[in-house]
ROSE-4610 file (N, C-alpha, C; in Angstrom, 1 decimal, always signed):
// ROSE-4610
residu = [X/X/X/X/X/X/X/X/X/X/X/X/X/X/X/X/X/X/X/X/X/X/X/X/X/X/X/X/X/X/X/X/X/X/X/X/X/X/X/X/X/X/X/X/X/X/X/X/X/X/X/X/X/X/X/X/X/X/X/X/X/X/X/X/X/X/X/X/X/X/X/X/X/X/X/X/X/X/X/X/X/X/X/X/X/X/X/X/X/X/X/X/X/X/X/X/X/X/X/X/X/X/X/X/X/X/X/X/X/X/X/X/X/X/X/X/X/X/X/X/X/X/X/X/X/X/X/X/X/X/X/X/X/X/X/X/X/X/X/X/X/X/X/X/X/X/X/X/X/X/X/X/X/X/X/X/X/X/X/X/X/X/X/X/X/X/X/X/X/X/X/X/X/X/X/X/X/X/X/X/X/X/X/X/X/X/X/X/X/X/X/X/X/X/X/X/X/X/X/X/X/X/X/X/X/X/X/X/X/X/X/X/X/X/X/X/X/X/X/X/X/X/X/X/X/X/X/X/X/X/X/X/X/X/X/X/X/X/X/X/X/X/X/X/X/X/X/X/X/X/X/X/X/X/X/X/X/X/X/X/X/X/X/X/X/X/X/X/X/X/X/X/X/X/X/X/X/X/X/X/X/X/X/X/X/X/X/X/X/X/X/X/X/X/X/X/X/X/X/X/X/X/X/X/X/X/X/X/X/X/X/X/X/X/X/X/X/X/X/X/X/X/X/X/X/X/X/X/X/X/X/X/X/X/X/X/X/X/X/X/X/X/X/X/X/X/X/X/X/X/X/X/X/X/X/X/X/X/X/X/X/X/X/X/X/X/X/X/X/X/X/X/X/X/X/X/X/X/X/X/X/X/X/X/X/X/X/X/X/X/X/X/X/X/X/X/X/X/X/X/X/X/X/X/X/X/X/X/X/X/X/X/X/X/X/X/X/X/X/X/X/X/X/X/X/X/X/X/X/X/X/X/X/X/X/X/X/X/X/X/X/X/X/X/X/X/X/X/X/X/X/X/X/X/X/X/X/X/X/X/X/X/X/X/X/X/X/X/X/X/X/X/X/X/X/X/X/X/X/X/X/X/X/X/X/X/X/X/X/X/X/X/X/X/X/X/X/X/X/X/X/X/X/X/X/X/X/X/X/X/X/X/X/X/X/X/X/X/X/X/X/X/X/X/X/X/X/X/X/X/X/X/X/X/X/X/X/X/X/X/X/X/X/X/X/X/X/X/X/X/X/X/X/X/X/X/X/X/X/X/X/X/X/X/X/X/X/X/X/X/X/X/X/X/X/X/X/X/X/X/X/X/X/X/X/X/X/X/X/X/X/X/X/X/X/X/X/X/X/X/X/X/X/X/X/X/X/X/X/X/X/X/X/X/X/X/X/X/X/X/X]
num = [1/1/1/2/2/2/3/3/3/4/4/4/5/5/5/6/6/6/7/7/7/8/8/8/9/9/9/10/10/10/11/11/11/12/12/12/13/13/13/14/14/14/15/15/15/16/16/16/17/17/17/18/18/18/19/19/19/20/20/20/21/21/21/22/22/22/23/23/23/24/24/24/25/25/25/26/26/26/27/27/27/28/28/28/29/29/29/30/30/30/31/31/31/32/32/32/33/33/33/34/34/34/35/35/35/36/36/36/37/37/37/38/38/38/39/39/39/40/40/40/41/41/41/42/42/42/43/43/43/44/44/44/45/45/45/46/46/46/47/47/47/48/48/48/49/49/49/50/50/50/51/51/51/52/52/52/53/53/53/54/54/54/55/55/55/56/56/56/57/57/57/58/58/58/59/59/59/60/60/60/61/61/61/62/62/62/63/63/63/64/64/64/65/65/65/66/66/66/67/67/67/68/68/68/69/69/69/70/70/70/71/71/71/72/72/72/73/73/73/74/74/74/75/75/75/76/76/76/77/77/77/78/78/78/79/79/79/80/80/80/81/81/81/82/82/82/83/83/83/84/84/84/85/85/85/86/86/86/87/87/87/88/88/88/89/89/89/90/90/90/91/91/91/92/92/92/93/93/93/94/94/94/95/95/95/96/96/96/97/97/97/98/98/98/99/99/99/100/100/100/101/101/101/102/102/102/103/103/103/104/104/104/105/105/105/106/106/106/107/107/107/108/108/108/109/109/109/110/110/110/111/111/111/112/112/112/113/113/113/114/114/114/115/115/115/116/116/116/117/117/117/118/118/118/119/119/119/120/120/120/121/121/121/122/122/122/123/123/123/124/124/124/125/125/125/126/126/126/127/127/127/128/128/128/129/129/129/130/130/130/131/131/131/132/132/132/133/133/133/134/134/134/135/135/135/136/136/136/137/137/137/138/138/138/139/139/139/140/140/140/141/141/141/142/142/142/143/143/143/144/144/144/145/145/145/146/146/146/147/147/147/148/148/148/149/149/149/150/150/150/151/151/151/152/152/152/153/153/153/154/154/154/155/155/155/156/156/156/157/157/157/158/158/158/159/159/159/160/160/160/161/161/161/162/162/162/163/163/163/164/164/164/165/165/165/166/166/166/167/167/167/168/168/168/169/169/169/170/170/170/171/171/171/172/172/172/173/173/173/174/174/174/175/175/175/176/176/176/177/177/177/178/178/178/179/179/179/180/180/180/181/181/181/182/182/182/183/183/183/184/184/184/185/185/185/186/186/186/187/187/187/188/188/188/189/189/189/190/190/190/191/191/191/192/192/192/193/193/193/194/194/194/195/195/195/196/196/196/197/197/197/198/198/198/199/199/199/200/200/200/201/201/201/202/202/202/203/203/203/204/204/204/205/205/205/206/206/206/207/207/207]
x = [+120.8/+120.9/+122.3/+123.0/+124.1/+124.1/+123.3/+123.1/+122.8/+122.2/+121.5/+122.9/+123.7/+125.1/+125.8/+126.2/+126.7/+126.6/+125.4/+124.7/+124.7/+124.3/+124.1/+125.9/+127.0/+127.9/+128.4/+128.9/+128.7/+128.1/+126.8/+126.3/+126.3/+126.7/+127.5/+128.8/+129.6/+131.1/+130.7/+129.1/+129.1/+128.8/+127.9/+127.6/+128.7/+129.4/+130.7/+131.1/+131.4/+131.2/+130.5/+129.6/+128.2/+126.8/+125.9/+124.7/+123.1/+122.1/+121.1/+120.6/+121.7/+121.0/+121.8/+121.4/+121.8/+121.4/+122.1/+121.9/+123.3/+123.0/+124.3/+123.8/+124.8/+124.8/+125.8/+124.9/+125.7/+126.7/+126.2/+127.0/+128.2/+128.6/+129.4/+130.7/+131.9/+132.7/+134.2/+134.9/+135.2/+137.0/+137.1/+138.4/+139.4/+140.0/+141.8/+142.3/+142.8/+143.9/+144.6/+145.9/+147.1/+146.7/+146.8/+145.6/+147.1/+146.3/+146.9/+146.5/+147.3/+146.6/+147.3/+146.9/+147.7/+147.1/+148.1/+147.4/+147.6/+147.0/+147.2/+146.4/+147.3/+146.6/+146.5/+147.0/+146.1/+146.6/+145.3/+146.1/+145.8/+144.4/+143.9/+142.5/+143.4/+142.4/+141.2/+139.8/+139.0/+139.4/+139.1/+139.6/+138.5/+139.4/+138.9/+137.8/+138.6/+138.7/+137.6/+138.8/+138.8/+138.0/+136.5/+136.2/+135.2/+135.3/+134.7/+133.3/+132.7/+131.6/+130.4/+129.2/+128.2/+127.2/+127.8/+127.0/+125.5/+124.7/+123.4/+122.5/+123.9/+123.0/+123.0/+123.7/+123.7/+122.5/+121.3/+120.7/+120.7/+120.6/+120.7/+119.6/+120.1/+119.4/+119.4/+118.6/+118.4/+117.8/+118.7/+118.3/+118.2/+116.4/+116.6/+116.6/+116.8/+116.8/+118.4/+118.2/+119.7/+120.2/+121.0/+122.0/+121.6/+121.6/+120.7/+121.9/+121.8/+122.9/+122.3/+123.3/+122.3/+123.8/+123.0/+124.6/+124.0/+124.7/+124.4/+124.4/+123.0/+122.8/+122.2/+122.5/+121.8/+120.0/+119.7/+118.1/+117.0/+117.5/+117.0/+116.9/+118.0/+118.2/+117.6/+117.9/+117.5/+116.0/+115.5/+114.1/+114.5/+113.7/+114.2/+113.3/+114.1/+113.8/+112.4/+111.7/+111.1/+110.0/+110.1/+109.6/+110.5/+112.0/+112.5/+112.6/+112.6/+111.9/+113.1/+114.2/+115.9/+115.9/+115.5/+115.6/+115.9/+116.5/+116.4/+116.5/+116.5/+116.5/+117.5/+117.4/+118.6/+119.4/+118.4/+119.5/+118.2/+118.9/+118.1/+118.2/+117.8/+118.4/+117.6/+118.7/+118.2/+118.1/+117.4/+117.8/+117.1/+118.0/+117.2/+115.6/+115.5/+114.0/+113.4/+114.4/+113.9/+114.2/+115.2/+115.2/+115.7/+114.8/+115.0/+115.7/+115.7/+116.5/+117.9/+118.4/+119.7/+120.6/+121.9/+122.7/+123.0/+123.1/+123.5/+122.5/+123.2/+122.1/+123.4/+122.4/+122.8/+122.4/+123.1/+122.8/+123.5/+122.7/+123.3/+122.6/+123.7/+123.7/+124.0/+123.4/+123.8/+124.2/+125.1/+125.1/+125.8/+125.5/+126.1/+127.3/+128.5/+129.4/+129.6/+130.3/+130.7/+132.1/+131.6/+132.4/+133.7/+134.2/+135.6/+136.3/+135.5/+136.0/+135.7/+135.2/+135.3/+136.1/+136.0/+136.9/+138.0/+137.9/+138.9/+139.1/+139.4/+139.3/+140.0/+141.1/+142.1/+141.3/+140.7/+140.4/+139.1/+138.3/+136.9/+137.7/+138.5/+138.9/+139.7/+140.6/+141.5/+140.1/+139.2/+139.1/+137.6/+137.1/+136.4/+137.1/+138.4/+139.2/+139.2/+139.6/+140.1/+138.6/+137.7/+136.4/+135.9/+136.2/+135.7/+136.9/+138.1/+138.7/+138.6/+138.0/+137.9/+136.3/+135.4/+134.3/+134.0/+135.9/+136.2/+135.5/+135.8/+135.6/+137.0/+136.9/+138.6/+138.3/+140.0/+140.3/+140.7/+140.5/+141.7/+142.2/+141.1/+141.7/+140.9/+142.2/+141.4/+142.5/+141.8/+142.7/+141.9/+142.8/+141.7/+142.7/+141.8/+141.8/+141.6/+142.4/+141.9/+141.9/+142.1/+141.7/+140.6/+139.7/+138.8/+137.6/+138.3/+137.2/+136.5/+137.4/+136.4/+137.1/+136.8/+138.2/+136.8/+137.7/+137.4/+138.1/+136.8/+137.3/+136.3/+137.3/+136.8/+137.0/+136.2/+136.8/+135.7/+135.7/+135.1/+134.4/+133.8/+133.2/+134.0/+134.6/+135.8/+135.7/+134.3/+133.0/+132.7/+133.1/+131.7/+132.7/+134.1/+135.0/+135.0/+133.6/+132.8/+132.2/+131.8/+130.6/+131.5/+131.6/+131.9/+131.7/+132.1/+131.3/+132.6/+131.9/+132.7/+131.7/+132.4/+131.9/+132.9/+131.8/+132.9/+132.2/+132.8/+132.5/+133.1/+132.3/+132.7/+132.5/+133.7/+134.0/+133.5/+132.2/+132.2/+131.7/+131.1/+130.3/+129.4/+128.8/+128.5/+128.8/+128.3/+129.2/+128.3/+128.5/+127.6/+128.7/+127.9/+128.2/+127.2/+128.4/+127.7/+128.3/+127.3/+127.9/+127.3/+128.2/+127.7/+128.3/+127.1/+127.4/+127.2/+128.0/+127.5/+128.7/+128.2/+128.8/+130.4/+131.2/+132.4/+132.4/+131.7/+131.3/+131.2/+130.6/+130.7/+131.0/+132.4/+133.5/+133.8/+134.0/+134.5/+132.9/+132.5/+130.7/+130.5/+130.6/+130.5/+131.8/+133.1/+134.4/+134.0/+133.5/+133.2/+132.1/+131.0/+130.2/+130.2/+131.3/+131.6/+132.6/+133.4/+134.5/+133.6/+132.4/+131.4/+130.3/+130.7/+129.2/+130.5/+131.8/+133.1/+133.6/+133.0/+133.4/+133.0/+131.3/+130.4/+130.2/+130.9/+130.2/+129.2/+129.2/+127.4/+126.9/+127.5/+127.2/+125.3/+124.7/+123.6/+122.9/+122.9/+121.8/+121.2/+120.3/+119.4/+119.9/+120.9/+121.6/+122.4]
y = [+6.3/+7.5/+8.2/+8.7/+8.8/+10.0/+11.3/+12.7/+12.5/+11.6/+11.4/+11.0/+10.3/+9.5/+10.7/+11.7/+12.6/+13.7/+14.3/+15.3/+14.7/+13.9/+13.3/+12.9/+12.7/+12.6/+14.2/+15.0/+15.7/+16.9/+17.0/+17.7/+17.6/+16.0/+15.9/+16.8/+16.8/+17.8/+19.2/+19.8/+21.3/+21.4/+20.5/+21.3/+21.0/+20.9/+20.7/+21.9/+22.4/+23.9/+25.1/+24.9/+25.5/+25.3/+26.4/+26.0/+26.4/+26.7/+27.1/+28.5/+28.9/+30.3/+31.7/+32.7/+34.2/+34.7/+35.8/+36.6/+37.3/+37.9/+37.8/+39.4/+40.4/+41.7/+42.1/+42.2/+42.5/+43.6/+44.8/+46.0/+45.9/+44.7/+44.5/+44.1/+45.6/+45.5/+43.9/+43.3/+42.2/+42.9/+41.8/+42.2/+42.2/+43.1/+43.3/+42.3/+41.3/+40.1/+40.4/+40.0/+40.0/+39.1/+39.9/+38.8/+37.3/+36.5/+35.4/+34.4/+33.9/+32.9/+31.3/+30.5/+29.2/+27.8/+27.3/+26.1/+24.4/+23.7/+22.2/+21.4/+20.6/+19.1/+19.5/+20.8/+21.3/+20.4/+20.5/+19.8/+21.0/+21.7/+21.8/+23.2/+24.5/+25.0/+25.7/+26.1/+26.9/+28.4/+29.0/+30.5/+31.3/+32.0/+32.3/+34.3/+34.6/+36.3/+36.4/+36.2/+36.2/+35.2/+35.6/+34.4/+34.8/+33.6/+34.5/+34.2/+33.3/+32.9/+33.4/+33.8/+34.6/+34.3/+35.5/+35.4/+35.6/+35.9/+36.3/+34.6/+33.9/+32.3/+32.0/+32.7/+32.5/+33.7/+33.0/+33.9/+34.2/+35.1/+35.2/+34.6/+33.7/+32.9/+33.8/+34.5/+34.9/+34.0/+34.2/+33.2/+34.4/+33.9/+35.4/+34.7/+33.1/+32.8/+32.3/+33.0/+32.8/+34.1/+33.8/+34.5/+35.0/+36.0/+36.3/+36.6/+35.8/+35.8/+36.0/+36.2/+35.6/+34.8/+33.7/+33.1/+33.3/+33.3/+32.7/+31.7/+31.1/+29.1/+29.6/+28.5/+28.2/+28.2/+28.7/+28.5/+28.0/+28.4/+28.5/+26.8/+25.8/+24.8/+23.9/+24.7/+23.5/+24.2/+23.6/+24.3/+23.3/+24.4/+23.7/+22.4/+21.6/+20.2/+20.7/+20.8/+21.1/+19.9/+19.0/+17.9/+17.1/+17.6/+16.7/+17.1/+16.1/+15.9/+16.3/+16.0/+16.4/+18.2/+18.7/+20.1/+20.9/+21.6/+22.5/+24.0/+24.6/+26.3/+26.5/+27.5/+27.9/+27.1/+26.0/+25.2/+24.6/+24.4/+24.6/+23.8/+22.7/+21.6/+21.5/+21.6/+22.2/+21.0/+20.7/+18.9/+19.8/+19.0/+19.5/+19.8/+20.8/+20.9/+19.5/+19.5/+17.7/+16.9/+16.5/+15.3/+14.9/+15.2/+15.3/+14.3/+13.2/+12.1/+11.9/+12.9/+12.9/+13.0/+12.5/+12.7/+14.3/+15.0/+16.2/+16.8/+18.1/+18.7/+19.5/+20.5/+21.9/+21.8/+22.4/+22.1/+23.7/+24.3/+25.8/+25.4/+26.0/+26.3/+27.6/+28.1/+28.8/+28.2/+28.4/+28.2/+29.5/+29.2/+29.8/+29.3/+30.2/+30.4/+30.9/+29.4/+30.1/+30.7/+31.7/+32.9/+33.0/+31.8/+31.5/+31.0/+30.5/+30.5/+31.2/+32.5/+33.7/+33.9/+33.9/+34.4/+33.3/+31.8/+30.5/+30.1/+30.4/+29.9/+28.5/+28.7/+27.6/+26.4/+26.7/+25.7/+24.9/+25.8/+24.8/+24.0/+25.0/+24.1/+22.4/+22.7/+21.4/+20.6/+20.7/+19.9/+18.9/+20.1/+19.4/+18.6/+19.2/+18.2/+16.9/+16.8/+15.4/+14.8/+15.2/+14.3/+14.4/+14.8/+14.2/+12.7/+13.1/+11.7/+10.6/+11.3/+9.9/+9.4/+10.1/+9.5/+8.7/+8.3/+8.1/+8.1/+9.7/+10.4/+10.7/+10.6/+11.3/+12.5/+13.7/+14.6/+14.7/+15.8/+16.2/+17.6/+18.4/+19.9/+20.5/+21.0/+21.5/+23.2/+24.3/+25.5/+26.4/+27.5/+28.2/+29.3/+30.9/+31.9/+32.8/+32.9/+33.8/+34.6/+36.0/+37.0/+37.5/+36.6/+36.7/+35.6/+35.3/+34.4/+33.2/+32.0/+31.1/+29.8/+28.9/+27.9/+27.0/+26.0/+25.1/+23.7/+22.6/+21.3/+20.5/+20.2/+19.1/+18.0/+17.4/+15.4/+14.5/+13.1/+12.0/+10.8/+10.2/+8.9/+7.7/+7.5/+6.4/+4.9/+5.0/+3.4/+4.4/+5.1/+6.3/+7.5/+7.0/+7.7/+9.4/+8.8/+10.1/+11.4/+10.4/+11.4/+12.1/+13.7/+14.2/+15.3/+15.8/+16.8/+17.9/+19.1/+20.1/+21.8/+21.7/+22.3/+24.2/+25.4/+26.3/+26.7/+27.1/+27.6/+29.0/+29.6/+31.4/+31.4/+31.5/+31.6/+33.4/+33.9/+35.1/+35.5/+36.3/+36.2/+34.9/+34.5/+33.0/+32.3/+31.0/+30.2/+29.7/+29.9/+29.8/+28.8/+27.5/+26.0/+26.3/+26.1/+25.9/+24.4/+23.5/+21.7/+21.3/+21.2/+20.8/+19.3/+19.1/+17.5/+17.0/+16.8/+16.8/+15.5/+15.2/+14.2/+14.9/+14.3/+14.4/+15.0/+14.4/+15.0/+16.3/+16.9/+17.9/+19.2/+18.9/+19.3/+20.6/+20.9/+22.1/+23.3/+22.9/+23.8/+24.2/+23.1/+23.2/+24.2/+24.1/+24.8/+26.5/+26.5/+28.4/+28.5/+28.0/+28.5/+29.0/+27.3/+27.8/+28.8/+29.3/+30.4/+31.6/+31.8/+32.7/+32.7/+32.1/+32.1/+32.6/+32.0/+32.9/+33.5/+34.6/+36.1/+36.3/+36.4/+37.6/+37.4/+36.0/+35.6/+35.7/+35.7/+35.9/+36.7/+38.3/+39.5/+39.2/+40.1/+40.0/+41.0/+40.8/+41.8/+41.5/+42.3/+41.8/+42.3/+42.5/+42.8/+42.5]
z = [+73.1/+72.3/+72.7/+71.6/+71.9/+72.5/+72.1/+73.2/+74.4/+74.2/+76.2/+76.3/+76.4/+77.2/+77.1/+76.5/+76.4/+77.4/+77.1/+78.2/+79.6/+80.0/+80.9/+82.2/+81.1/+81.7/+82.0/+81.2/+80.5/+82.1/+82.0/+82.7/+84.5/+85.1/+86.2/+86.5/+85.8/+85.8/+86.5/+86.1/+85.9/+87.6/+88.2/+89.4/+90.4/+90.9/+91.9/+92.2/+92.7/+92.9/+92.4/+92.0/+91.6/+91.9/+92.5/+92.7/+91.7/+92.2/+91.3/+92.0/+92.6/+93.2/+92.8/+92.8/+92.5/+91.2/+91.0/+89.8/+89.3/+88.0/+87.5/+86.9/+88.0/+87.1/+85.9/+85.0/+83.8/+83.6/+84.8/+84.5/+86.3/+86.4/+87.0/+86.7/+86.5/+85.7/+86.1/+85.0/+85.4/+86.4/+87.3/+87.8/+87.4/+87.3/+86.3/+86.6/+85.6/+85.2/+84.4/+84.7/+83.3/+82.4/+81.5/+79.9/+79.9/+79.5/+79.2/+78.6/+77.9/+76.4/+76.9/+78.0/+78.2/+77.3/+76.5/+76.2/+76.6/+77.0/+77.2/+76.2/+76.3/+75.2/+74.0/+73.4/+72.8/+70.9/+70.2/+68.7/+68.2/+67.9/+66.9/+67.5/+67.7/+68.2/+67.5/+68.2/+67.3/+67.1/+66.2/+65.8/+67.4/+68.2/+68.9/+68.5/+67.2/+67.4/+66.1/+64.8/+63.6/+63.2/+62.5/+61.8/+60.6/+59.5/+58.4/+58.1/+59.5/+59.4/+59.3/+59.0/+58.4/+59.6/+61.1/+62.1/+62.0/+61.0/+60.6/+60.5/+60.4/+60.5/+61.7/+63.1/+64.0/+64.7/+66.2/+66.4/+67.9/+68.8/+69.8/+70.8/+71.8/+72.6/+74.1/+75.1/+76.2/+77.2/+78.1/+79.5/+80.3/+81.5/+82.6/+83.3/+83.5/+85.3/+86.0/+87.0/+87.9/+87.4/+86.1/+85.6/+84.1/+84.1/+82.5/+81.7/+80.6/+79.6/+77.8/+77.0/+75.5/+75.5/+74.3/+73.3/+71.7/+71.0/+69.4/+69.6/+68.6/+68.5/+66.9/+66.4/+65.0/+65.5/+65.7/+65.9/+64.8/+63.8/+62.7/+62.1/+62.9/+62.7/+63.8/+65.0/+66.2/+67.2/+67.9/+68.6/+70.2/+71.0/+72.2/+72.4/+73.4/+73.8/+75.2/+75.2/+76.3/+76.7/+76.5/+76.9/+78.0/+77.7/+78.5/+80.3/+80.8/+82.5/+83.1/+82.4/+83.7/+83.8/+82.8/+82.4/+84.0/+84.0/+85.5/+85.1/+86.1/+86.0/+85.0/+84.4/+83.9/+82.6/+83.0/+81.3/+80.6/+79.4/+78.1/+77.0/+76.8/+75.4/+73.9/+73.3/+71.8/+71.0/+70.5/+69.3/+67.7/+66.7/+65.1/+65.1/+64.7/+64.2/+63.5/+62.6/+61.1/+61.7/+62.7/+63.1/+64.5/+65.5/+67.0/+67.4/+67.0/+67.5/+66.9/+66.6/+65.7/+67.1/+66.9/+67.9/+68.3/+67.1/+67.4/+68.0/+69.1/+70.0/+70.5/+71.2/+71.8/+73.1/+74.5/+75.7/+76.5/+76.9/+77.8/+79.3/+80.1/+81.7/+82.0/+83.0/+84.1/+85.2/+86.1/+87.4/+88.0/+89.3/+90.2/+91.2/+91.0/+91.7/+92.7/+93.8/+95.5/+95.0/+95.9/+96.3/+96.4/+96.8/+96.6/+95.6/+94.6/+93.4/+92.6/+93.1/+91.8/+90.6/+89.1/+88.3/+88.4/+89.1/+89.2/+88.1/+86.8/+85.6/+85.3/+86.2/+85.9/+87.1/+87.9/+89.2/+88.1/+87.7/+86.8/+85.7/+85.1/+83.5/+84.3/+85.0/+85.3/+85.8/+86.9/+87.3/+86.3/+85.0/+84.3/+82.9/+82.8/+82.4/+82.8/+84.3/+84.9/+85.1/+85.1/+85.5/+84.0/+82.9/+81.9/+81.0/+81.4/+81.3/+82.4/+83.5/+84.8/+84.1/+83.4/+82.8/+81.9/+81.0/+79.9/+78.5/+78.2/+77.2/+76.6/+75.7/+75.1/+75.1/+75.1/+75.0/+73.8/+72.7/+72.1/+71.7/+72.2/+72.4/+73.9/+74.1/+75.7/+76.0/+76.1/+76.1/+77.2/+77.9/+78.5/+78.2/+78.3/+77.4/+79.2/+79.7/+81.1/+80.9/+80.0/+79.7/+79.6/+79.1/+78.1/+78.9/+80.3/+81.5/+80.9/+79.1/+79.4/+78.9/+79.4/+78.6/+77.3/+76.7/+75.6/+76.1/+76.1/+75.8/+74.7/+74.1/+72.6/+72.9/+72.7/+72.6/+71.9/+72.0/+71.7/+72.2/+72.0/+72.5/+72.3/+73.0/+72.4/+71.9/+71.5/+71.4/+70.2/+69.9/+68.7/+68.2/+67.3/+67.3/+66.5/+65.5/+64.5/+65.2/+66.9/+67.7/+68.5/+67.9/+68.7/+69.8/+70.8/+71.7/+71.9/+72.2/+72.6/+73.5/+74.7/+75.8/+75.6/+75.8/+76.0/+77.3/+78.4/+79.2/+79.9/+80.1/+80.5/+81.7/+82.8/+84.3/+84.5/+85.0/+85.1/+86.8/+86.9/+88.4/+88.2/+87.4/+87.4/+86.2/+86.4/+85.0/+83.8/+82.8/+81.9/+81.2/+80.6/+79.9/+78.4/+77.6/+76.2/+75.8/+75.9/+75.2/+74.0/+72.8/+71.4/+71.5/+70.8/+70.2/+68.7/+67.9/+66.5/+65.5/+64.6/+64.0/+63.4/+63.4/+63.1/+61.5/+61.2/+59.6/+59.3/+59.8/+60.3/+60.8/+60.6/+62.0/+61.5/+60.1/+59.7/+60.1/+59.9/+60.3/+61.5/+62.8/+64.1/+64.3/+63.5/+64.2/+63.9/+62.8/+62.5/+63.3/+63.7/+64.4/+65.6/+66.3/+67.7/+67.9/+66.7/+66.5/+66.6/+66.0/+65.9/+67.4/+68.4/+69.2/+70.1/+70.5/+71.6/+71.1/+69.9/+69.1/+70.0/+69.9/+70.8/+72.0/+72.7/+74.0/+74.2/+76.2/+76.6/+77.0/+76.3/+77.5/+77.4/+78.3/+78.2/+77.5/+76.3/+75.9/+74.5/+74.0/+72.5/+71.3/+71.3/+70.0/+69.5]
């Protein structure tokens, strides 16, 4: 199944400097950085601000363990995986409501961040870069946004050139992983959505 091969590689990258312990205060203001927009590899980025996508199709998902976050997920389209046995604290896998065994699927993490990589935005992005090409996966858009605490990498299955995957992840007092996987077909749908879910990010709350 092409999700499992995905998730599975995929979800090795996240723990390396992160564990399954702490909590994450929301009203813990973030530390002053000179805003900065860097890009690499980059072809083809998602609209990070601006988008004209109809967030009302999007619905807010809350996590309270470790690190309590919400994201926007299509909910309306996917229901959680909760049969599956790898599942751990904090993370959550979504497959179609109509057709669970479809490649496409939704995948959120919390983790927890040591202390010395606080706010490391550039130390996570590079080194899940290089362990997702030492896993051989292709790249084809990879940016990090350190103002704004969260980078983006896009790529492919290079056996499965249609299947594609794309990770955002938000470096804050802890680290929250959003991993889509969806058919290439696709592509323009997954790109407004995921332009619409790093509008609002993951502050924590129900609105």
């Amino acid at each position: 199944m092409f999700s499992r091969i995905v998730i599975i590689v995929l979800a090795g990258f996240v723990f390396a400097g992160c564990d399954q312990r702490g909590k994450y205060d929301p009203g813990q203001k973030d530390t002053p950085r000179k805003a900065a927009n860097k890009t690499d590899s980059t072809i083809h980025q998602v609209k990070k601000v601006e988008t004209g996508f109809n967030e009302k199709e999007l619905q807010l998902f809350c996590n309270i363990e470790i690190a309590p976050y919400c994201v926007l997920l299509p909910l309306t389209e996917f229901k959680e995986d909760r049969a599956d046995a790898s599942v751990v604290k904090a993370q959550h896998k979504f497959v179609l409501k109509q057709d669970p065994a479809n490649f496409t699927s939704i995948e959120v993490q919390a983790f927890t961040i040591d202390k010395k990589n606080y706010y490391n935005a550039q130390l996570f992005y590079k080194r899940d870069k290089r362990d997702i090409e030492e896993g051989g996966l292709g790249i084809d858009t990879a940016y990090i946004n350190e103002a704004n605490h969260f980078y983006v990498i896009k790529g492919y299955l290079p056996n499965y050139m249609n299947m594609k995957f794309m990770q955002v992840n938000w470096i804050l007092e802890d680290r929250i992983a959003v991993y889509f996987n969806y058919d290439e077909k696709e592509e323009a749908l997954w790109q407004e959505r995921i332009a619409a879910i790093i509008k609002r990010g993951v502050a924590y709350s129900d609105r």
